[in-house]
N, C-alpha and C positions, 0 to 999 in steps of 0.2 A: 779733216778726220773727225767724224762723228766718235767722243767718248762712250760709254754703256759700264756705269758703274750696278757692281753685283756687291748683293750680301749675302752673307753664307749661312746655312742654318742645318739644323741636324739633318736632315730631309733633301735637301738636294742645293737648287741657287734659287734665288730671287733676286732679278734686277730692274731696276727703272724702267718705264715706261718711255719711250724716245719716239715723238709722231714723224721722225723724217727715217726711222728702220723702218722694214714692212714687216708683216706679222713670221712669215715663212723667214724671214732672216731672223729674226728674233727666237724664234723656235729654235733655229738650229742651233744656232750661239747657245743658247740654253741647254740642248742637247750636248754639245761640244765640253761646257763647264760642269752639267753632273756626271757625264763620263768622269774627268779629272777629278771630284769632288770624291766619287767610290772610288777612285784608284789611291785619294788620300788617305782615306778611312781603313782600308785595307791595307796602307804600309804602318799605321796605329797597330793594327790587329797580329802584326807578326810575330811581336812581342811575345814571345814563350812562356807559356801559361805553369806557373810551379806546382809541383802536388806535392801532397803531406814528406815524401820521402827526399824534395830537396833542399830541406836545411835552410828555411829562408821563413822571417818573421815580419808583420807588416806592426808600427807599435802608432796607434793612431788614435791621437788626443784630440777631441772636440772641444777648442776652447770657445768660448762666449766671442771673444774678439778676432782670433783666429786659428783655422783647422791645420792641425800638422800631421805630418805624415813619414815616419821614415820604415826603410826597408834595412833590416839587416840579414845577415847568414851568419849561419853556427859555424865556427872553427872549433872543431873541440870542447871546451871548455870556454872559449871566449864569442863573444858575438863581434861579426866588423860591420858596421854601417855601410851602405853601398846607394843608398837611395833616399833625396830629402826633397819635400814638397813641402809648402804653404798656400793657404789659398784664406782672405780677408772674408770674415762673416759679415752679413747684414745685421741690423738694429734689430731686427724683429726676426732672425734665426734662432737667438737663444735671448731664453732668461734664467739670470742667475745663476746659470752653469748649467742648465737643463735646456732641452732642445725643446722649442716653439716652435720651428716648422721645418717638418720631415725634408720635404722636397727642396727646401733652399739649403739645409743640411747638406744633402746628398750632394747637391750639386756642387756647396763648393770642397765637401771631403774628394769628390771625382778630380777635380781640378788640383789638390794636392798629389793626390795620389799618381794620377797621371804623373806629373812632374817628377815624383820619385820615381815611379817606373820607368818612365826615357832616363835618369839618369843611373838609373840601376841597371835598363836593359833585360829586365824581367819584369810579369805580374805574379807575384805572391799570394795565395789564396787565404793562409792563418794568419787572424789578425789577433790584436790586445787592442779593447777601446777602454779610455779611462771616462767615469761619472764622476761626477761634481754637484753641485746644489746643496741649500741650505739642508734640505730633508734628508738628505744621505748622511746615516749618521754610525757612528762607529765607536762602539760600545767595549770594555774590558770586562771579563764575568771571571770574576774567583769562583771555583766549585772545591768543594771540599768532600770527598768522597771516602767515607771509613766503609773498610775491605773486610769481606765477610771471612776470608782467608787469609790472615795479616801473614802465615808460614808458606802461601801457595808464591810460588814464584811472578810478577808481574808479564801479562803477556800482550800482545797488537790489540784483543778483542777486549780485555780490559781496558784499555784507552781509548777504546773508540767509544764505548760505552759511555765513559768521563765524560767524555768532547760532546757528545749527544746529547747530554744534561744539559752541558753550557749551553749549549746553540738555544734550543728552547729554551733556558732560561732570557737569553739574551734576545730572543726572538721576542720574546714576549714586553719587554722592557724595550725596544723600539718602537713596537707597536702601541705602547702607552705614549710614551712618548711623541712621537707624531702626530697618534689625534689628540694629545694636549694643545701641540703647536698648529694644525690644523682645524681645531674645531671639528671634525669628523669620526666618528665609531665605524669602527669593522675598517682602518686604512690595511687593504693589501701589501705586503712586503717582502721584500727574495732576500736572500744571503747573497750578497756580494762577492765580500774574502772575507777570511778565517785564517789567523794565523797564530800559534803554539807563544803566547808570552814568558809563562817559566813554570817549570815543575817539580815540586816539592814534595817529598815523601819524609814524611815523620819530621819534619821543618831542616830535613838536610836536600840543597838543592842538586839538582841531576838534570843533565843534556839528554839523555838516554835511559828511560824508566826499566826497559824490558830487563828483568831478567832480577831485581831487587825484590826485597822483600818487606813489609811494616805495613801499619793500621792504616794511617791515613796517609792517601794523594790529594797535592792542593795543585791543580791547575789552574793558570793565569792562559785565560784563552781572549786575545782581541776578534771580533768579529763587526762587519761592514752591513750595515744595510741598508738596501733602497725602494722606494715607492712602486712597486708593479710596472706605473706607467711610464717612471723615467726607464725601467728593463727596456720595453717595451718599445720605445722608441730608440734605442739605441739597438736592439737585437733588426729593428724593421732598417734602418740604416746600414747595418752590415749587411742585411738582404739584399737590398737596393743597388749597395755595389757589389755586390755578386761574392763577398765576402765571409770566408770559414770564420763564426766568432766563438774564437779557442777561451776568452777568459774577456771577464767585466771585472775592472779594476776601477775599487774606489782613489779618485785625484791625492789623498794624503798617501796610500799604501805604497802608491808608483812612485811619489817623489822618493819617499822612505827607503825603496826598494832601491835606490839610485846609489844611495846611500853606505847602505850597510853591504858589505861581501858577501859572497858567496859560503860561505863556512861558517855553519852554525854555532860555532861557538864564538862567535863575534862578541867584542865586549863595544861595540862603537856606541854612542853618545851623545846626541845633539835632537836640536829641536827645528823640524823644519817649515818652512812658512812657502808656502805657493801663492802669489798673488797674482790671479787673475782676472780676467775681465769683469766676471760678475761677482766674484766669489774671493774670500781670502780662505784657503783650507791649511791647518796647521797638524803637524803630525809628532809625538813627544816619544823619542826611542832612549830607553836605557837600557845597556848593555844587553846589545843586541836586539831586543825586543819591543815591538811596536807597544807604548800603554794606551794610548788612545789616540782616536784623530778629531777634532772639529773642525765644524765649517760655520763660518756666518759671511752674509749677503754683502758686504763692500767692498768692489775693487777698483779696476782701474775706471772703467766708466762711471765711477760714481765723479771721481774728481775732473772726470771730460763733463761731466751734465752739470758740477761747479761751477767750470770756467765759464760755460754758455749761459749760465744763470748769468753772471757777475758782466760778461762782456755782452750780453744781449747777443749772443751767437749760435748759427747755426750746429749741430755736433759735431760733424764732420769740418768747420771751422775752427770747433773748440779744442779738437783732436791734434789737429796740428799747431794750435797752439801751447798745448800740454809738453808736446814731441819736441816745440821748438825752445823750452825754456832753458836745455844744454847746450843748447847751440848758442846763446847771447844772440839768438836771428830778432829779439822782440825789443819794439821799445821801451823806454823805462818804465813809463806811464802804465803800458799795456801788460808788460812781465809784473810788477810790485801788486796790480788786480787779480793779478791771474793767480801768484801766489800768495794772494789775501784768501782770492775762496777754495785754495788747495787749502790750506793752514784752517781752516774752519771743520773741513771735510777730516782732514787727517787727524781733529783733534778726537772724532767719531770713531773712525777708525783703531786708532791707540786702545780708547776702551772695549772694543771689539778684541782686540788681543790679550790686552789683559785679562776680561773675563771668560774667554777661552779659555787661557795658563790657568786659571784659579779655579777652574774645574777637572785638574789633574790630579786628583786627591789620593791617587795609587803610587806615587812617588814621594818618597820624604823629601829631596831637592829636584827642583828643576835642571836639566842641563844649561850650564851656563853659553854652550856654543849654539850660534843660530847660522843656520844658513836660510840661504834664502833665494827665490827663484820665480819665474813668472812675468807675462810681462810688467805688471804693475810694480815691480821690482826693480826695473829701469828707473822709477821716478825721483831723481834724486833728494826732493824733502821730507820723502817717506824715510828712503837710507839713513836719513842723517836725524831725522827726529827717534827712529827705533837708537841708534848710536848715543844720543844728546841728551836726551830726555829721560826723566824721573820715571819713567812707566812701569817700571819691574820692582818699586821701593817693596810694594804690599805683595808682593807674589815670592813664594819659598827659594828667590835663590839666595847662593851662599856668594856671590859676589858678581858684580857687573857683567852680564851677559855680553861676549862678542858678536859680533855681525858682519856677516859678508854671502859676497853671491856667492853661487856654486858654477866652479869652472866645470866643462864637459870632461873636462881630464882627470877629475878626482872620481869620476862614477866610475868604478871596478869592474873588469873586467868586460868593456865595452872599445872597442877602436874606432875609430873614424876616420874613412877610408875616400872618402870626399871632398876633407877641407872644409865642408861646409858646417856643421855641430860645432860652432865656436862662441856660444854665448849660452846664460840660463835661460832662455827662452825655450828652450829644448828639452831642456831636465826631464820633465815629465814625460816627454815620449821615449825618451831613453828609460826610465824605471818601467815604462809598459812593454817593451822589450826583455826586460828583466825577468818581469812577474813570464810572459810569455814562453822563456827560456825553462823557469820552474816549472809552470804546465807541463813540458814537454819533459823534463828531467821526471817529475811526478807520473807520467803516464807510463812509459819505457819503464820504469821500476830502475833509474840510474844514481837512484842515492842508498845509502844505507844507515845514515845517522835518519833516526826518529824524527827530531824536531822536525827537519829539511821534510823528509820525507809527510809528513803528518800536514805539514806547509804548503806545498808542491799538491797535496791530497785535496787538502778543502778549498782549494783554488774553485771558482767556481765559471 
């Protein structure tokens, strides 16, 4: 029996060459396997396509290392996960949390997502994508607005008013910003998110302005922004997969968003650290309210390109060297090098976080609770040097900051209906589900407290 090995491509079959077939059996056979090849394509295709009125979110985080993808549906008030995908980036897909090439993107977002789709059983058309990178930066603007009618009652168009200060104020204070860090004049820049930090009238604070009266409102407005061209490449990737993109979430807002419940009068607390591939992005919430977010350029790949300096290794060597140092899989020789040039990297890193925190200058204390998530977060000398180490002596807190991952069970009002969301590697796409749910709460007109609502508003 003469074998006839076929490979399969988007397009039909291709197979070997074989000089003891003749060419008419060779055709047919071929004719035989692209029959079968469109009949597979079109049990793909049956998959029921969702539109805006079925209650169904797609929350899809483009990490540097890897693309996630999950599908949830609205119940009410809660969201349940129903569909998870992954798919491993190339070297050269992203840098530093920014997409480098479109089409290696797309293709392995497609491969995620499919995989949530067959296990969802549905394709979902509204999606949440989260940005990342050094340049995206996320800024807190006090405005302080004295009322030409201190007796008139406060009303919706009076704060939006406020909020429009802010924004251009803050717009423009990015835009310095960047071409400082760039070296470039005239850098293009969009609003991100925009979300309601706290609101004080005559210095007594208030959840809910409308309807008070006094001289001056002091709005704490946080807002996100990003470079044109990272928009630009993430709006051409949601095209690409044929996807509705309901909202661009900056990577600190989402984790945040994971965080904090749904009830704006949340007092919650803590400081959250996402570390990924290229990027460490850190997000500082007090009582309730986002004060700022940064991001600077070192993540997990930083300490995968240590180890390959140090062991003369391939990356993709050095990657599973990094992966293999909880397991005790490495010799002793080779594990003691390997965390020689972690321990060099990480000592970089630390001050990376520390001058982060010390450019929080809108909060008298730091929160002392850190959570923490991403994959770089896995890496146990990181865990334990944030835990061990002196690194918080010179930064405003009032006593030894805790540290721990984030379980998927502490993010509110989120189920996971799969079994499969059981680690912080997820987090992130879980708060883009969040912010996605706002959008939608935001658009219907389904909230009635101010903040929420004002939140849900400049979602963008």
């Amino acid at each position: 029996m003469t074998k006839v090995n076929f490979v399969w491509n988007n397009s039909g079959v291709t197979y070997c060459k074989n000089k003891s077939i003749s060419g008419d059996i060779c055709s047919i056979i071929n004719l035989i396997m692209l029959d079968r090849f469109k009949k597979l394509k079109n049990v793909t295709k049956k998959l029921p396509v969702s539109s805006s009125s079925d209650k169904l979110l797609i929350g899809l985080d483009i990490g540097t290392e890897v693309a996630k993808a999950l599908i949830a549906r609205i119940n009410g008030d809660e969201l349940e996960v129903i569909g998870v995908g992954r798919a491993k980036q190339s070297l050269s897909d992203m840098q530093s949390g920014a997409i480098a090439d479109i089409a290696g993107v797309v293709a392995n977002c497609e491969k995620a997502l499919t995989q949530a789709e067959n296990m969802a059983g549905v394709k979902p058309r509204q999606a949440v994508v989260g940005i990342a990178g050094e340049l995206v930066k996320g800024l807190t603007t006090t405005v302080k607005y004295r009322r030409p009618s201190p007796e008139k009652p406060l009303d919706s168009n009076e704060i939006e008013l406020i909020i429009d200060k802010a924004q251009a104020r803050t717009l423009d204070r990015a835009q310095k910003q960047l071409e400082l860090e760039t070296g470039k004049k005239d850098v293009e820049v969009k609003l991100v998110n925009s979300a309601i930090v706290s609101i004080h009238i005559d210095t007594y604070k208030v959840s809910n302005p409308i309807g008070f009266q006094g001289k001056e409102v002091v709005i704490q407005l946080y807002t996100a922004f990003a470079p044109m061209v990272h928009i630009g490449a993430l709006e051409r990737t949601a095209a690409e997969l044929d996807l509705d993109l309901m909202a661009v979430a900056a990577g600190p807002i989402a984790v945040s968003r994971s965080g904090i419940c749904a009830d704006a009068s949340s007092s919650f607390t803590a400081i959250f650290i996402d570390i990924g591939g290229g990027t460490t992005d850190i997000a500082v919430v007090d009582d309730g309210g986002v004060q700022g977010t940064r991001m600077f350029g070192i993540g997990g790949r930083a300490f995968t390109k240590a180890i390959a300096t140090e062991l003369d290794l391939e990356f993709a060597e050095a990657e599973k060297v990094k992966l293999s140092l909880s397991k005790d899989a490495l010799d002793s020789q080779t594990k003691a090098r390997a965390l020689s040039a972690i321990d060099r990297t990480l000592a970089v890193w630390l001050d990376g976080v520390e001058l982060a925190l010390s450019e929080f200058t809108g909060v008298d204390h730091l929160p002392h609770r850190i959570l923490m998530c991403g994959g770089g977060a896995s890496l146990e000398p990181l865990m334990k040097a944030l835990k061990e180490q002196k690194w918080y002596k010179d930064l405003p807190f009032t006593r030894k900051p805790t540290v721990e991952l984030i379980d998927p069970d502490q993010v509110a009002e989120i189920d996971d209906a799969t079994g499969k969301v059981t680690d912080h590697t997820l987090i992130t796409a879980l708060g883009l589900l969040r912010v996605g749910y706002d959008t939608i709460l935001g658009s219907e007109g389904r909230t009635n407290r101010l903040k929420e609502k004002f939140n849900k508003m400049l979602s963008i």
